[in-house]
PyMOL Python script that loads the backbone (N, CA, C, O; Angstrom):
from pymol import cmd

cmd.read_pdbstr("""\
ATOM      1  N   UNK A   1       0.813  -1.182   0.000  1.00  0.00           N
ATOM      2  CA  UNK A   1       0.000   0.000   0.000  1.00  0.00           C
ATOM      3  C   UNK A   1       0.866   1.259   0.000  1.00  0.00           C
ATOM      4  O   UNK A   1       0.511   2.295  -0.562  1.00  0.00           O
ATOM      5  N   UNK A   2       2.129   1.107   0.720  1.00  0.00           N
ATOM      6  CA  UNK A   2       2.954   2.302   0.724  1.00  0.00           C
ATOM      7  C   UNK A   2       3.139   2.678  -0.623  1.00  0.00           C
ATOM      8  O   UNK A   2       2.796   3.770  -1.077  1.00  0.00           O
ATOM      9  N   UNK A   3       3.953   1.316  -1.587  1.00  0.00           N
ATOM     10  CA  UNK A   3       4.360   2.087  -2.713  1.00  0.00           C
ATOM     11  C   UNK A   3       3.375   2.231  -3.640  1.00  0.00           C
ATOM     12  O   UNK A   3       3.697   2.459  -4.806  1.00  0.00           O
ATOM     13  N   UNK A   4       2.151   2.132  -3.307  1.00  0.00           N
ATOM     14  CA  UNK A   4       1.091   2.636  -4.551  1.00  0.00           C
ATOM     15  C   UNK A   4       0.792   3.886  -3.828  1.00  0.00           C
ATOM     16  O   UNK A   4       0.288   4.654  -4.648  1.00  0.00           O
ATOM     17  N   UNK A   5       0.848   4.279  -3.007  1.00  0.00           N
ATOM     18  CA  UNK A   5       0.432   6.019  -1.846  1.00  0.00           C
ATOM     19  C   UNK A   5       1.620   6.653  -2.833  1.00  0.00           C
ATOM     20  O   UNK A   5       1.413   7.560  -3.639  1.00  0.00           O
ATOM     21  N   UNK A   6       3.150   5.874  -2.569  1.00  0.00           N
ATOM     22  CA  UNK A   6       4.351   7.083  -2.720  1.00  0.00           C
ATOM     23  C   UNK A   6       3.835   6.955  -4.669  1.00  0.00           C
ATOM     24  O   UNK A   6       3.903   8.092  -5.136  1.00  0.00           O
ATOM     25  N   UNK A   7       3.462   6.090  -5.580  1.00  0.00           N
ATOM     26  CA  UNK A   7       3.387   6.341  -7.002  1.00  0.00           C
ATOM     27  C   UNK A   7       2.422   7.063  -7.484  1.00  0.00           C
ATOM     28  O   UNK A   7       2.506   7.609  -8.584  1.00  0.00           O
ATOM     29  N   UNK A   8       1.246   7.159  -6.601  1.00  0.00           N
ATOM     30  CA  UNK A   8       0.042   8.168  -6.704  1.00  0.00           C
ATOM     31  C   UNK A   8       0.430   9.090  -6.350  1.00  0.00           C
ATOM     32  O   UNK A   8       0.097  10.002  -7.108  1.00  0.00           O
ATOM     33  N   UNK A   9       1.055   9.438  -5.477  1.00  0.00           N
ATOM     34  CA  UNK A   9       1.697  11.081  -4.748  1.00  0.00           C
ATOM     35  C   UNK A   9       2.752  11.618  -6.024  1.00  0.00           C
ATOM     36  O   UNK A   9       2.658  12.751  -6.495  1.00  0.00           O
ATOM     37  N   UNK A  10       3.381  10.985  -6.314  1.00  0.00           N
ATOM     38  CA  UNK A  10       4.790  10.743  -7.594  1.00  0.00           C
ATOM     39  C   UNK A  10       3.825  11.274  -8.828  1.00  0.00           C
ATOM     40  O   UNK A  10       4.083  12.302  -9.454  1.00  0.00           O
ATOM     41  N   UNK A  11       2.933  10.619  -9.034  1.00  0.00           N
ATOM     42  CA  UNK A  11       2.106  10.708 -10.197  1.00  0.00           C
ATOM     43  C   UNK A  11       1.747  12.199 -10.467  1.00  0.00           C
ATOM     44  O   UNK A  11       1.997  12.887 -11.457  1.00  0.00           O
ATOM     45  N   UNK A  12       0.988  12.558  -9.136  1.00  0.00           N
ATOM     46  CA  UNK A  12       0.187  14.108  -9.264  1.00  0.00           C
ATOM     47  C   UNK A  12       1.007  14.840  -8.942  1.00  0.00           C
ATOM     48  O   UNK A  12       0.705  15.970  -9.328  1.00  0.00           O
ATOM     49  N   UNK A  13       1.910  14.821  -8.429  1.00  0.00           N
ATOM     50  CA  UNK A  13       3.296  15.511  -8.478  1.00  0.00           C
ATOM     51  C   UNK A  13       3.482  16.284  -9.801  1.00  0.00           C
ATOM     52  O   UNK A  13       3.567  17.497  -9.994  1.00  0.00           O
ATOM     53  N   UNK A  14       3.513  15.420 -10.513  1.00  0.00           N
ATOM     54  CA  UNK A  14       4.520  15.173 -12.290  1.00  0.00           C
ATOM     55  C   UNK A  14       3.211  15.895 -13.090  1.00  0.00           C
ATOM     56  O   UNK A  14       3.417  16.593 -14.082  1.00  0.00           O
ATOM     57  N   UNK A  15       2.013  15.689 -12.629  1.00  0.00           N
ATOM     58  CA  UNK A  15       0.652  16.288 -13.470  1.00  0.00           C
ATOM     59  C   UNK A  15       0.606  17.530 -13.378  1.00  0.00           C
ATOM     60  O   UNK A  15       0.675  18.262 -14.365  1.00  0.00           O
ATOM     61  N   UNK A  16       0.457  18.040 -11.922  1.00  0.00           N
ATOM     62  CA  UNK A  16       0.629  19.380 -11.328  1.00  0.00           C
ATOM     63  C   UNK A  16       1.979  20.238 -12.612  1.00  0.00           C
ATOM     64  O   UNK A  16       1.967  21.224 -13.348  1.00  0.00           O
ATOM     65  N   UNK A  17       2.596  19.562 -12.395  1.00  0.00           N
ATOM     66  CA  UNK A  17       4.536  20.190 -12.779  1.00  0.00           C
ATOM     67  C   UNK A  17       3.621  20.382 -14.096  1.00  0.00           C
ATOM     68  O   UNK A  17       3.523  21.559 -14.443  1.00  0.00           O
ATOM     69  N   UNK A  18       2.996  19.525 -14.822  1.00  0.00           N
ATOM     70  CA  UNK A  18       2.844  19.416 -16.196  1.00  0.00           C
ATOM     71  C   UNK A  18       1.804  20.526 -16.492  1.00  0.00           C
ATOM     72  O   UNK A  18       2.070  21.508 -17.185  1.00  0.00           O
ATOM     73  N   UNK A  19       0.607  20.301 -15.918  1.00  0.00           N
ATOM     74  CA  UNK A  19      -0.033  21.415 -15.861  1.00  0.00           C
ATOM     75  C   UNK A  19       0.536  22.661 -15.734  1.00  0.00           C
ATOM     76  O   UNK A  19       0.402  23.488 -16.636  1.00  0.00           O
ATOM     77  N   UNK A  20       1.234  22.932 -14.602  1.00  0.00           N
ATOM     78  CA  UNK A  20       1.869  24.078 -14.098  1.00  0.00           C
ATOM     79  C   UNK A  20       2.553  24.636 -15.571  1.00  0.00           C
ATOM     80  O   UNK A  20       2.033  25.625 -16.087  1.00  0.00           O
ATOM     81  N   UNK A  21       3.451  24.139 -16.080  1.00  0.00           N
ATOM     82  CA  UNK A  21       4.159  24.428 -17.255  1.00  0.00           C
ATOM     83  C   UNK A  21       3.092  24.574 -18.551  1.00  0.00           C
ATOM     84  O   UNK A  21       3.372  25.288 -19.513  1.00  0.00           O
ATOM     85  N   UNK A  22       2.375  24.138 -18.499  1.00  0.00           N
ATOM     86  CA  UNK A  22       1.298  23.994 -19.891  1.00  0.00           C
ATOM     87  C   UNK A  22       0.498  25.387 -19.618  1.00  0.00           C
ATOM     88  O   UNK A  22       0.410  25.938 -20.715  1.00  0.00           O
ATOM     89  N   UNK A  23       0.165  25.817 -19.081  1.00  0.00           N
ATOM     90  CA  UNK A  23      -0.105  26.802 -18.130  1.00  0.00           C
ATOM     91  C   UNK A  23       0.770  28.296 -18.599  1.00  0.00           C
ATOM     92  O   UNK A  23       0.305  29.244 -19.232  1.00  0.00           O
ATOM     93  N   UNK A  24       1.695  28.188 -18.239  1.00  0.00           N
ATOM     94  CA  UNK A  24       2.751  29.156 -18.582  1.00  0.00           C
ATOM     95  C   UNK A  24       3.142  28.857 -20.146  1.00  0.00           C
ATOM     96  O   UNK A  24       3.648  29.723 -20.860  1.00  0.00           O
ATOM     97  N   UNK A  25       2.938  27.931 -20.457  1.00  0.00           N
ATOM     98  CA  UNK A  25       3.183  28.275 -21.795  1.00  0.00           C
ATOM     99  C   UNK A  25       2.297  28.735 -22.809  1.00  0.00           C
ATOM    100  O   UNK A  25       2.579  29.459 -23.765  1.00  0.00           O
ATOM    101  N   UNK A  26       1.243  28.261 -22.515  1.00  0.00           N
ATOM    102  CA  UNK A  26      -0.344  29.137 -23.072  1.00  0.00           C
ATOM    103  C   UNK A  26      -0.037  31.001 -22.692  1.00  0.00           C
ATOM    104  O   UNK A  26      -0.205  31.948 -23.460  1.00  0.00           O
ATOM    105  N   UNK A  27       0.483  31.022 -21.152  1.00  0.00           N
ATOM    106  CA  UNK A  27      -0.273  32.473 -21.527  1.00  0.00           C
ATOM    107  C   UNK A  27       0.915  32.988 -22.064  1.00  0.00           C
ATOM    108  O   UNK A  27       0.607  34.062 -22.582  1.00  0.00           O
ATOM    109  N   UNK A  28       2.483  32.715 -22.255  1.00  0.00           N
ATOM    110  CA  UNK A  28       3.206  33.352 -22.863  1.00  0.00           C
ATOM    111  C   UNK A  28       3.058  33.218 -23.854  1.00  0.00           C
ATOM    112  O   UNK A  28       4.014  33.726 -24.439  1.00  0.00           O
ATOM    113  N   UNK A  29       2.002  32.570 -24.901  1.00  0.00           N
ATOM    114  CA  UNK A  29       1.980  32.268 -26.366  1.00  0.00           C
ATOM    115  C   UNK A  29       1.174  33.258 -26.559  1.00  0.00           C
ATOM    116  O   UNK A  29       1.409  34.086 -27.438  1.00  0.00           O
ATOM    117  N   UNK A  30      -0.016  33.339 -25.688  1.00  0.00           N
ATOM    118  CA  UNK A  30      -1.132  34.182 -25.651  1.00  0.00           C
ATOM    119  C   UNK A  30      -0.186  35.889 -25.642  1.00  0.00           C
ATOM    120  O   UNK A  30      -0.347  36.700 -26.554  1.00  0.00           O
ATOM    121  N   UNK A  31       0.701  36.133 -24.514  1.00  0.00           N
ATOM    122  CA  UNK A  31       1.398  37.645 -24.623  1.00  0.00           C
ATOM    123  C   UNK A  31       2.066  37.721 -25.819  1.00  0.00           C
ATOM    124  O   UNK A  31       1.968  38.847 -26.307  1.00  0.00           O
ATOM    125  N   UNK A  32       2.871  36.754 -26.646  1.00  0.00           N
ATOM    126  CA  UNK A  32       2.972  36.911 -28.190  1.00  0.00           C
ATOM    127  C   UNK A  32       2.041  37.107 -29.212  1.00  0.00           C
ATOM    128  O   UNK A  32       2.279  37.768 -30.223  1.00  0.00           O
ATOM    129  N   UNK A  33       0.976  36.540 -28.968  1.00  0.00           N
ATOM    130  CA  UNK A  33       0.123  36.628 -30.147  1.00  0.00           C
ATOM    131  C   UNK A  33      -0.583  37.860 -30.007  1.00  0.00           C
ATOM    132  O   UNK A  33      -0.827  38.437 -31.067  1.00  0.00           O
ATOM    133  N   UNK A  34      -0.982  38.417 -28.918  1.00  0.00           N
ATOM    134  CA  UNK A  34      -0.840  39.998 -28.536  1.00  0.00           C
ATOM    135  C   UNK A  34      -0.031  40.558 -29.437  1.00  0.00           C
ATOM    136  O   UNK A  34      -0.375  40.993 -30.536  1.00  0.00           O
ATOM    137  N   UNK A  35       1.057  40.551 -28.974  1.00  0.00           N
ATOM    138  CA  UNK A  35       2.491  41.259 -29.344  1.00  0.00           C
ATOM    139  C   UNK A  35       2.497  41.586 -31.125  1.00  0.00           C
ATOM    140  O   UNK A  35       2.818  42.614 -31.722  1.00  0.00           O
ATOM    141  N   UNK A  36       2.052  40.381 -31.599  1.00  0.00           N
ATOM    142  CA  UNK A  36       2.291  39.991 -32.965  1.00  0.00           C
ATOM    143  C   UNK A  36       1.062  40.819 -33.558  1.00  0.00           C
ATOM    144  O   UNK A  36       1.223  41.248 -34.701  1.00  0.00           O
ATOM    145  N   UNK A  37      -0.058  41.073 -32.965  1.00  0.00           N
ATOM    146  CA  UNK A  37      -1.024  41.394 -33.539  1.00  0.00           C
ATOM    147  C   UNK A  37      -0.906  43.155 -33.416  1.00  0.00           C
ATOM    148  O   UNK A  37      -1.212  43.848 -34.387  1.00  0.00           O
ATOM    149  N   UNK A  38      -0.459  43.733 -32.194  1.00  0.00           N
ATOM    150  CA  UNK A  38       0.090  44.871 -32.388  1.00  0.00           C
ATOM    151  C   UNK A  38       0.813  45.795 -33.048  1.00  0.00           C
ATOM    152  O   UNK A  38       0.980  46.913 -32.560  1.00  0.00           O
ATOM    153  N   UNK A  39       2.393  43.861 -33.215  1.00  0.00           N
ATOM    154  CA  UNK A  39       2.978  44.576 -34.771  1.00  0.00           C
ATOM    155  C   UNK A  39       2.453  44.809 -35.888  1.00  0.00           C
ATOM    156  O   UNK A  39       2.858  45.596 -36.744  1.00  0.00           O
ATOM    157  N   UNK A  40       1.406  44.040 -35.922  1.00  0.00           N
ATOM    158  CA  UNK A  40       0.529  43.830 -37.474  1.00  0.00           C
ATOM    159  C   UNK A  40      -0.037  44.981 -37.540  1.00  0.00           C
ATOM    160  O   UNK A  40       0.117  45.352 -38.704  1.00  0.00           O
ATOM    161  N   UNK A  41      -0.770  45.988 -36.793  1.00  0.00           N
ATOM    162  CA  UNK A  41      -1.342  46.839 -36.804  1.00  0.00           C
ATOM    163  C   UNK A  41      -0.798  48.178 -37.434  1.00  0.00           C
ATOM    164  O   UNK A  41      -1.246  48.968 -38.265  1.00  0.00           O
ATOM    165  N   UNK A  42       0.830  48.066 -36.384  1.00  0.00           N
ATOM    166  CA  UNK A  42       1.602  49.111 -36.516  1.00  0.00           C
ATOM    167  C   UNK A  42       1.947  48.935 -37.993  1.00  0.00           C
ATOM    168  O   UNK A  42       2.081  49.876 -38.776  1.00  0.00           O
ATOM    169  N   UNK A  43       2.065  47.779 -38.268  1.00  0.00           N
ATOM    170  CA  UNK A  43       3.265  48.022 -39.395  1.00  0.00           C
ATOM    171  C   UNK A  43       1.807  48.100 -40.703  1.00  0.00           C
ATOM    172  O   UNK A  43       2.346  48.508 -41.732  1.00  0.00           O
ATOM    173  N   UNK A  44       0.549  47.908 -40.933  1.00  0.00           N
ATOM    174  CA  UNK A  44      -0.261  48.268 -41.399  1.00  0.00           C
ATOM    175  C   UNK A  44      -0.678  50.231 -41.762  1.00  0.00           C
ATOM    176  O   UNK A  44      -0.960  50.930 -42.735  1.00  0.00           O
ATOM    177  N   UNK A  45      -0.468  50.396 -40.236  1.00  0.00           N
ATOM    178  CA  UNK A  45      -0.837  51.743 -40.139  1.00  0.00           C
ATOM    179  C   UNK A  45       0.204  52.756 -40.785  1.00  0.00           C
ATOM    180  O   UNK A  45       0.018  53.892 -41.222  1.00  0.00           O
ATOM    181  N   UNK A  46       1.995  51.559 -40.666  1.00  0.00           N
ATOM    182  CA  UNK A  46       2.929  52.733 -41.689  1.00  0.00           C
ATOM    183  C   UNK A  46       2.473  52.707 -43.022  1.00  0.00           C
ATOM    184  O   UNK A  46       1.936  53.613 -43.659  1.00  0.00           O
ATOM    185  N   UNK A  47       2.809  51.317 -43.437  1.00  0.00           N
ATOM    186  CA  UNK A  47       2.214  50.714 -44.641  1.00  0.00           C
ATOM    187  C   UNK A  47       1.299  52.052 -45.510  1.00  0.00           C
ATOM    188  O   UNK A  47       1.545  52.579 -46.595  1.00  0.00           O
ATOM    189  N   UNK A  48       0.239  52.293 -44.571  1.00  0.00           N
ATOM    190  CA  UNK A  48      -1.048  53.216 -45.220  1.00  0.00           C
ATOM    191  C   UNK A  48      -0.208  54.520 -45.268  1.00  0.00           C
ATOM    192  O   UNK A  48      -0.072  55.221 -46.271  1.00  0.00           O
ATOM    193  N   UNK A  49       0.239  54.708 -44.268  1.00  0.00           N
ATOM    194  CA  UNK A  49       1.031  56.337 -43.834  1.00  0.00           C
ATOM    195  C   UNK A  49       2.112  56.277 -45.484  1.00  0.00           C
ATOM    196  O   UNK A  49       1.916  56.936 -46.506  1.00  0.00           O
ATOM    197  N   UNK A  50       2.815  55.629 -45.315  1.00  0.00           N
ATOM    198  CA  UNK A  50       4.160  55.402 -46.797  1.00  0.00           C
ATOM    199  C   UNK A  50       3.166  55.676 -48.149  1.00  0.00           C
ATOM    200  O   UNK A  50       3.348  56.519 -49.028  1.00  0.00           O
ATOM    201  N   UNK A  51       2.034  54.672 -48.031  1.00  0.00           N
ATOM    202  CA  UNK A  51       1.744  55.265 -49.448  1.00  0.00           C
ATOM    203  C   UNK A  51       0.511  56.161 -49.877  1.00  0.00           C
ATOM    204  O   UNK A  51       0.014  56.164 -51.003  1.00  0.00           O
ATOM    205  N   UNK A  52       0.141  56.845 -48.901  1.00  0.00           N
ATOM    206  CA  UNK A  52      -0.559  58.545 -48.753  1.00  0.00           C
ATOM    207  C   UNK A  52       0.484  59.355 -48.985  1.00  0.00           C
ATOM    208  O   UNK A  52       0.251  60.230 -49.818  1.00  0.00           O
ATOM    209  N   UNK A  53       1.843  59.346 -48.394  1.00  0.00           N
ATOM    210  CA  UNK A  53       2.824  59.919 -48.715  1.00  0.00           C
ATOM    211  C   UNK A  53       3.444  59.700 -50.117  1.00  0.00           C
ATOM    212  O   UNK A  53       3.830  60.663 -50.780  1.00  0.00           O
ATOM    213  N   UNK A  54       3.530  58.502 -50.537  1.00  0.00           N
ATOM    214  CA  UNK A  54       3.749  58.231 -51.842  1.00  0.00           C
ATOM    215  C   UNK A  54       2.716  58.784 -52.820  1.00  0.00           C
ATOM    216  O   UNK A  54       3.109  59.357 -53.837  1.00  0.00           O
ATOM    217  N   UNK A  55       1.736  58.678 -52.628  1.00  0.00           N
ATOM    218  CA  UNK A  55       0.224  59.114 -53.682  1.00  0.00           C
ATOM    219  C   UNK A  55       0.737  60.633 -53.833  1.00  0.00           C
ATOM    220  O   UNK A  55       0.963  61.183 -54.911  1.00  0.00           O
ATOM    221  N   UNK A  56       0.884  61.235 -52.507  1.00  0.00           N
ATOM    222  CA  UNK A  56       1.291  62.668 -52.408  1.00  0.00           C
ATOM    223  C   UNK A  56       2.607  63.169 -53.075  1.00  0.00           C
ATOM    224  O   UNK A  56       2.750  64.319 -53.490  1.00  0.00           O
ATOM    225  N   UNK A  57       3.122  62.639 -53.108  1.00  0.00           N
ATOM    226  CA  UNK A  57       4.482  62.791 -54.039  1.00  0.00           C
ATOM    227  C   UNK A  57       4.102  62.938 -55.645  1.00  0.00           C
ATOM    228  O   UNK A  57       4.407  63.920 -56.322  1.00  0.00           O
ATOM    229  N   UNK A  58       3.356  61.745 -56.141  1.00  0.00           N
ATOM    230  CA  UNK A  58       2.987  61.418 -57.403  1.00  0.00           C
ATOM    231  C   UNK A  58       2.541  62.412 -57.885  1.00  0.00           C
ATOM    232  O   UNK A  58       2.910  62.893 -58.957  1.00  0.00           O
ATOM    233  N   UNK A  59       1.665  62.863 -57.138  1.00  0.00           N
ATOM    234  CA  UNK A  59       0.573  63.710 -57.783  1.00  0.00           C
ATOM    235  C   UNK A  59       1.092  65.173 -57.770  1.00  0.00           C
ATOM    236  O   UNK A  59       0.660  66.145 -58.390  1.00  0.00           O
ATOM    237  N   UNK A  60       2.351  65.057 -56.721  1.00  0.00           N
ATOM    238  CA  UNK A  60       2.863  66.584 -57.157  1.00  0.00           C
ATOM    239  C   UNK A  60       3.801  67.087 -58.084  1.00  0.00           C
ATOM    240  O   UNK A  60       4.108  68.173 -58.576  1.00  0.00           O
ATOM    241  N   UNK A  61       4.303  65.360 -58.173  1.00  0.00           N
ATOM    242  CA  UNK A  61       5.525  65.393 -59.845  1.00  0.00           C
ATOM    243  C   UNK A  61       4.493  65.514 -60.738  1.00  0.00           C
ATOM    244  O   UNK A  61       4.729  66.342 -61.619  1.00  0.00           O
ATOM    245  N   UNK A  62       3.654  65.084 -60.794  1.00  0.00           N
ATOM    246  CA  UNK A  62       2.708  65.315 -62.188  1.00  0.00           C
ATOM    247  C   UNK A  62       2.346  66.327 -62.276  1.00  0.00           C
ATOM    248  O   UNK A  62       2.720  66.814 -63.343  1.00  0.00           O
ATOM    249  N   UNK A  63       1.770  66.983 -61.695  1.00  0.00           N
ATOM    250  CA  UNK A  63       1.619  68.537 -61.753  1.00  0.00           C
ATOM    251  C   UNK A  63       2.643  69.562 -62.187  1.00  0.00           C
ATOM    252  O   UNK A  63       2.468  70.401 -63.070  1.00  0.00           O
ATOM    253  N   UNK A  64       3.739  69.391 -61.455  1.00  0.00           N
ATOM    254  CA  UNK A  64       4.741  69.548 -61.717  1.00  0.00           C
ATOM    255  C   UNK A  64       5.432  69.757 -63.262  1.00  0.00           C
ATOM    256  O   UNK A  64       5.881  70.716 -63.889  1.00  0.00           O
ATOM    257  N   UNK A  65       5.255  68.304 -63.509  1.00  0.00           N
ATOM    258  CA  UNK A  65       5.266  68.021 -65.070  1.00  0.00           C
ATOM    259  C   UNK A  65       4.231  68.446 -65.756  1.00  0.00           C
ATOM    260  O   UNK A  65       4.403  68.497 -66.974  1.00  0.00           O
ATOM    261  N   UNK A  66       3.373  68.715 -65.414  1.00  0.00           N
ATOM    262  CA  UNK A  66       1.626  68.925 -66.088  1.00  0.00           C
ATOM    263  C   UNK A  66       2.731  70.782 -66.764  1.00  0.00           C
ATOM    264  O   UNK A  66       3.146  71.073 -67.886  1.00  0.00           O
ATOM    265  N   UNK A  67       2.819  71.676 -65.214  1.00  0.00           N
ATOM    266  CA  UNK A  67       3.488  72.878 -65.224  1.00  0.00           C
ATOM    267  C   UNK A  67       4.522  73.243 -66.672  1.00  0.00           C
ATOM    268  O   UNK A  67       4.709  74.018 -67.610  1.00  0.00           O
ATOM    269  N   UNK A  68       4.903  72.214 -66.098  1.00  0.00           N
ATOM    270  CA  UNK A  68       6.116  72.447 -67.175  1.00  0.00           C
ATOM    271  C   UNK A  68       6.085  72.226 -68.726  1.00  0.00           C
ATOM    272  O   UNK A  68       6.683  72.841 -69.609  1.00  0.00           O
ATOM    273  N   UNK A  69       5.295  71.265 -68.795  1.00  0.00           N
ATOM    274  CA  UNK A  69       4.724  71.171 -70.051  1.00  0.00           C
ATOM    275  C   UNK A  69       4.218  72.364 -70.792  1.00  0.00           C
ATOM    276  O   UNK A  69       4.761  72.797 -71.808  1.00  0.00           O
ATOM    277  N   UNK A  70       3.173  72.866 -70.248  1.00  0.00           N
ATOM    278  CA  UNK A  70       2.641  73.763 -70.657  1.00  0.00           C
ATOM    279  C   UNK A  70       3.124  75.303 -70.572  1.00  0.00           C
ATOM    280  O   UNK A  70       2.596  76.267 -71.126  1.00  0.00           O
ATOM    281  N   UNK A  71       4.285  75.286 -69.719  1.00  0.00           N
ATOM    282  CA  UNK A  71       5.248  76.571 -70.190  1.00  0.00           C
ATOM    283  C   UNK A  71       6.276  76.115 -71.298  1.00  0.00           C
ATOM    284  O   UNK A  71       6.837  77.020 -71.916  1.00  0.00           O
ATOM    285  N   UNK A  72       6.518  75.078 -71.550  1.00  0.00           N
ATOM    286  CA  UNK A  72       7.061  74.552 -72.857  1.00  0.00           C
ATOM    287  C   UNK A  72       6.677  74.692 -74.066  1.00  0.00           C
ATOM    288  O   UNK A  72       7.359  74.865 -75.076  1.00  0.00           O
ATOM    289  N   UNK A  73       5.044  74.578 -73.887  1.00  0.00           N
ATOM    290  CA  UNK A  73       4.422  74.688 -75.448  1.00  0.00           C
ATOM    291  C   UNK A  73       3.968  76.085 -75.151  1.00  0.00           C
ATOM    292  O   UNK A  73       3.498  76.637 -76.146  1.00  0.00           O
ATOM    293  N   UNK A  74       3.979  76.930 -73.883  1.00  0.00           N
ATOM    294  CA  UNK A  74       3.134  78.212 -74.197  1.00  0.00           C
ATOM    295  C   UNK A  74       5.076  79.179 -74.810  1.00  0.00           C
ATOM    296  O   UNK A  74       5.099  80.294 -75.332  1.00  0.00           O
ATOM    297  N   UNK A  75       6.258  78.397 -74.544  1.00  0.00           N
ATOM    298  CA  UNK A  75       6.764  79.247 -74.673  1.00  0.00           C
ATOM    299  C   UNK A  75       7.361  79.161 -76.214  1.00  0.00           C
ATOM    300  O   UNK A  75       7.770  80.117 -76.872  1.00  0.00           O
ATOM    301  N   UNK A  76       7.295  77.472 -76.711  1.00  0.00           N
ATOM    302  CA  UNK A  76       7.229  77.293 -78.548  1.00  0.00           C
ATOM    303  C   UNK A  76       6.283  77.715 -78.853  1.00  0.00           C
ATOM    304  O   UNK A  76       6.366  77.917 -80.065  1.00  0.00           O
ATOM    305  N   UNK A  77       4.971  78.120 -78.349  1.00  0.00           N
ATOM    306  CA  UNK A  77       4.153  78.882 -78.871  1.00  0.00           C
ATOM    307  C   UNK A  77       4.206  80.033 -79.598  1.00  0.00           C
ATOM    308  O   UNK A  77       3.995  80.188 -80.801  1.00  0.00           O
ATOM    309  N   UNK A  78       4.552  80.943 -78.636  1.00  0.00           N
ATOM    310  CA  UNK A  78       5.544  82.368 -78.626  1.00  0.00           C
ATOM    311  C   UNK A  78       6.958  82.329 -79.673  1.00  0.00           C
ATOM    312  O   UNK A  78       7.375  83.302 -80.301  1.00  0.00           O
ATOM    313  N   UNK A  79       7.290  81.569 -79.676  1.00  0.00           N
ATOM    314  CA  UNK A  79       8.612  81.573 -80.579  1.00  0.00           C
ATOM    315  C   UNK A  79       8.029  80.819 -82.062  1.00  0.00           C
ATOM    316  O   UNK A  79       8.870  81.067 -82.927  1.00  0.00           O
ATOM    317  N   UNK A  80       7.365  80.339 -82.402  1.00  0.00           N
ATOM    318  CA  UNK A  80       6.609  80.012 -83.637  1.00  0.00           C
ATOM    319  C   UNK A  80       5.875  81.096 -84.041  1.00  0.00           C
ATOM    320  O   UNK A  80       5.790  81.232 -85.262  1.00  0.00           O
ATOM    321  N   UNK A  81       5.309  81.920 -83.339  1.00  0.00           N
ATOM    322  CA  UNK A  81       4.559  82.703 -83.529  1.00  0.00           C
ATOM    323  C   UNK A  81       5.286  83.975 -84.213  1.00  0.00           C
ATOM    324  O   UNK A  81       4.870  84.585 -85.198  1.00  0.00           O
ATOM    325  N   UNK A  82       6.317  84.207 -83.569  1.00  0.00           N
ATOM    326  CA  UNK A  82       7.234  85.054 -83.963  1.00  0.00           C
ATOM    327  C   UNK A  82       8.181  84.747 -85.091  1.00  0.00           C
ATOM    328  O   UNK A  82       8.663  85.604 -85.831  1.00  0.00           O
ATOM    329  N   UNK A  83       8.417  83.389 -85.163  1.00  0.00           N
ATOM    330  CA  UNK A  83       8.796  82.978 -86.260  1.00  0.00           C
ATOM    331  C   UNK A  83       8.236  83.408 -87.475  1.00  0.00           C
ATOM    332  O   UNK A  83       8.880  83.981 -88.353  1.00  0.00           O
ATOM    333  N   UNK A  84       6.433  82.994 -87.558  1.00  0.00           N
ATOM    334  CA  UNK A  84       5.607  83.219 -88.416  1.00  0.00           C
ATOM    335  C   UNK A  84       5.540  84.687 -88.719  1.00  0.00           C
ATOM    336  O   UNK A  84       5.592  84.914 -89.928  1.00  0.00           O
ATOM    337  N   UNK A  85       5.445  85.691 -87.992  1.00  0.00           N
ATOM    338  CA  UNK A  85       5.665  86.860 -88.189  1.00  0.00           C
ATOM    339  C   UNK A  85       6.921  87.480 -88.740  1.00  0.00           C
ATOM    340  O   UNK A  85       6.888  88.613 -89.220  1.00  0.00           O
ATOM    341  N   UNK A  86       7.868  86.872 -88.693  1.00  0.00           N
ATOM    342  CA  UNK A  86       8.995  87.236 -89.048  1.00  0.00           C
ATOM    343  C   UNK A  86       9.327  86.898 -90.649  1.00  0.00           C
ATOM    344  O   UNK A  86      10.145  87.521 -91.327  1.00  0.00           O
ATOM    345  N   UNK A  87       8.153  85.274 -91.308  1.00  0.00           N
ATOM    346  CA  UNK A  87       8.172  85.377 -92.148  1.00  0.00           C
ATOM    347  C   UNK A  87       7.196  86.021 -93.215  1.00  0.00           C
ATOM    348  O   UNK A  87       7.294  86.080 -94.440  1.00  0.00           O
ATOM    349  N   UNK A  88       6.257  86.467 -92.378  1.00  0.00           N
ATOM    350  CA  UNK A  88       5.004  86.928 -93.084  1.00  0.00           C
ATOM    351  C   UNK A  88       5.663  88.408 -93.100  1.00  0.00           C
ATOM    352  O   UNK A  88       5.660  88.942 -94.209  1.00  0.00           O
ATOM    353  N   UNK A  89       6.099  88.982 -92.274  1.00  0.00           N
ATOM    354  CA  UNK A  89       6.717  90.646 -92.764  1.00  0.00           C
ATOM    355  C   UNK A  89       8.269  90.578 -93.795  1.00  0.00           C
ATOM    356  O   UNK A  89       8.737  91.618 -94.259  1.00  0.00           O
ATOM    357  N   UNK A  90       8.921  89.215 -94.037  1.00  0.00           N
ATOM    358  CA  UNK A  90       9.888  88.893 -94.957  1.00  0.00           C
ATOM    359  C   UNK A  90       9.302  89.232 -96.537  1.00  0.00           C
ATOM    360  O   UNK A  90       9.934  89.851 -97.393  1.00  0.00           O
ATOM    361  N   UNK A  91       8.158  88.757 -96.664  1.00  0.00           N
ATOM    362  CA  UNK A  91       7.223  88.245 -97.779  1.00  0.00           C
ATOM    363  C   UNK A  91       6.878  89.996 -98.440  1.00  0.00           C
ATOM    364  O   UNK A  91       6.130  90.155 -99.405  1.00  0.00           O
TER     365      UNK A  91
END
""", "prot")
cmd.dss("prot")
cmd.show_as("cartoon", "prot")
cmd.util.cbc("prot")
cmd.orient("prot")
C-alpha cells in the first residue's frame, strides 16, 4: 500500500509540474500573439502612412510636369509665332 500512496503522490506531483508548465506556456503564447497582432497593426498603419505619402508625391511630380509642359508649349508657342511673323513681314 505504501508504494502505490508514494506512485500516486509521484504521479500528481509530475501532473501538477505538467499542468503548471502547460499553463505558462499558453499564456506566454497568448502575450505573443498579442504582441504579434500589435505589430501587425503598426506596421499596417505605416504601410497606409508610406503610401498617402507616396500618392502625395505622385501627384505633385505630375503637376509639376503637367506645369512644365505647358510653359514649354506656351513658350514654342511664342517663338513660332514670332517665327511666323517674321516670315510673313519677310514676304
Amino acid at each position: 500500500m505504501e508504494t502505490l500512496s508514494f506512485v500516486l503522490g509521484m504521479s500528481l506531483v509530475v501532473v501538477i509540474a505538467v499542468a503548471v508548465v502547460a499553463v505558462i506556456g499558453f499564456v506566454k503564447a497568448r502575450k505573443i500573439e498579442i504582441e504579434l497582432e500589435h505589430i501587425t497593426v503598426d506596421i499596417h498603419r505605416q504601410l497606409d502612412t508610406n503610401q498617402t505619402e507616396l500618392h502625395q508625391r505622385v501627384d505633385y511630380s505630375h503637376r509639376r510636369i503637367d506645369d512644365f509642359e505647358k510653359e514649354v508649349f506656351s513658350q514654342l508657342d511664342s517663338r513660332l509665332d514670332k517665327l511666323e511673323n517674321k516670315l510673313i513681314t519677310k514676304k
